[in-house]
N, C-alpha and C positions, 0 to 999 in steps of 0.2 A: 164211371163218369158218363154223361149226358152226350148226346150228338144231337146236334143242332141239323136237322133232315132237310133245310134250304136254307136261299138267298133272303127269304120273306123273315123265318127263323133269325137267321142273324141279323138283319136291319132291326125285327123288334128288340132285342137284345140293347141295339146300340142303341133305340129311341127311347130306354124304360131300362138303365141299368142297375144293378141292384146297389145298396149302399153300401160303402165301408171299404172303398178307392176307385179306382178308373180299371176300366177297361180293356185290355191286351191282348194282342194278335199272337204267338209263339207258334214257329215250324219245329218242331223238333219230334221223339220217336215219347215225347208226353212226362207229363207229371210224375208216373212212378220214376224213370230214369232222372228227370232232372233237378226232383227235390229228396232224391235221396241220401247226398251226401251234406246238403244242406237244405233248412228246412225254408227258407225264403229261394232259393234257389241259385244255382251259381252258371255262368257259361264260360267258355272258352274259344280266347281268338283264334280261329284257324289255321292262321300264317306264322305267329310267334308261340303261339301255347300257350301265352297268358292267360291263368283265371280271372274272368271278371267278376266283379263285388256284386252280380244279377243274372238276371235271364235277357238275355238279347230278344227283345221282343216290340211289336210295334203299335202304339194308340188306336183304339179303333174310335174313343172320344171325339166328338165332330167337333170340327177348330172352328171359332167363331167367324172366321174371313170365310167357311163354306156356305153361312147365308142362308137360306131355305131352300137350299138346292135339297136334292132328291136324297134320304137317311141311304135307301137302296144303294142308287148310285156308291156313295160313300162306302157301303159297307164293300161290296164289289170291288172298287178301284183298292183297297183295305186287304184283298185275296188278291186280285189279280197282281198286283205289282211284285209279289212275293210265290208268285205259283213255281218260279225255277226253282226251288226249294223243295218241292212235291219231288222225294226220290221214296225206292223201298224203302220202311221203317218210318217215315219221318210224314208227319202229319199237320194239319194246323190245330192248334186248341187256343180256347181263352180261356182266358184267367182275370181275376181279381189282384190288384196289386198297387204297389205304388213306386214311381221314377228313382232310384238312386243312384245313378250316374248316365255318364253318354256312353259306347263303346268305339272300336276303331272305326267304323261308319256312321260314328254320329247317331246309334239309333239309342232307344232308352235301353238301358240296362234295371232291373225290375225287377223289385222283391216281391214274390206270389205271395197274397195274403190266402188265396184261396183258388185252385183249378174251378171251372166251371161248365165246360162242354167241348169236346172234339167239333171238330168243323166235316161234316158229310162231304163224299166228292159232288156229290147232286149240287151243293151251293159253288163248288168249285166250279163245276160246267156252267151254272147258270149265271157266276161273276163274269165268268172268262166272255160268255155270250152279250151280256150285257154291254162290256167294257167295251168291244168289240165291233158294237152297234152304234157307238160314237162315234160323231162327223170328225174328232178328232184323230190325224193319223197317227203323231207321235206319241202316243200314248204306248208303252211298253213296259219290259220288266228290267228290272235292275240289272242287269246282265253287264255288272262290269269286266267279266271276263272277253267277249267278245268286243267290249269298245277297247281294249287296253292295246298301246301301241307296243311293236314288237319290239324286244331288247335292246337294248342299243340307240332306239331312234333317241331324236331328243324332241 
């Protein structure tokens, strides 16, 4: 499979996608592990071990409310909000595909019509730097483990 060598690489991607579905973000250790017990692809919830009917993966298709703001931008905030995910083994790819259900975080669940390209760390460094240069401070990563209040509280 392909690697996508920056930030500039993945924004043309998202501006010029190819046809035959949308577009998806996926962390995982990639395409050979996660379609090989099923050929559209399957995941699993962390905390229950449910299989899901997809690939836990996220849109990189720009929403129409993003307006003509910067493809960049988007593609960036698209890596960056997902980078606590970045451990050994586990990488970002896209893929081709299309929505079939939500999963327990509400993200899409997604059948791979087709892997497309690993995601370089270079565009990972230069999402993170980008995002980062935003007058925005609350801008962060999903990191629900660190907001989650401790046991007990109410």
């Amino acid at each position: 499979m392909a690697t996508i060598a920056d930030l500039d690489g993945l924004t043309d991607l998202v501006e010029r996608p190819p046809a035959g579905g949308e577009l998806f973000l996926r962390w995982s250790q990639g395409p050979a592990v996660d379609l090989a017990e099923n050929p559209g692809g399957s995941s699993r919830d962390t905390l229950t071990g449910i299989a899901l009917p997809g690939l836990s993966a996220n849109p990189l298709t720009v929403e129409r409310w993003w307006g003509a703001r910067s493809r960049r931008l988007w593609a960036a905030r698209r890596l960056y909000d997902y980078r606590h995910l970045h451990k050994p083994g586990v990488r970002p790819w896209v893929l081709l595909g299309e929505a079939c259900g939500r999963g327990p975080d509400n993200e899409p669940l997604v059948r791979c019509r087709r892997p497309l390209a690993w995601v370089s760390d270079t565009a990972l460094a230069q999402a993170q730097t980008l995002v980062e240069e935003q007058p925005a401070a609350a801008w962060g990563p999903l990191d629900r483990a660190g907001s989650r209040p401790p046991r007990g509280a109410a």
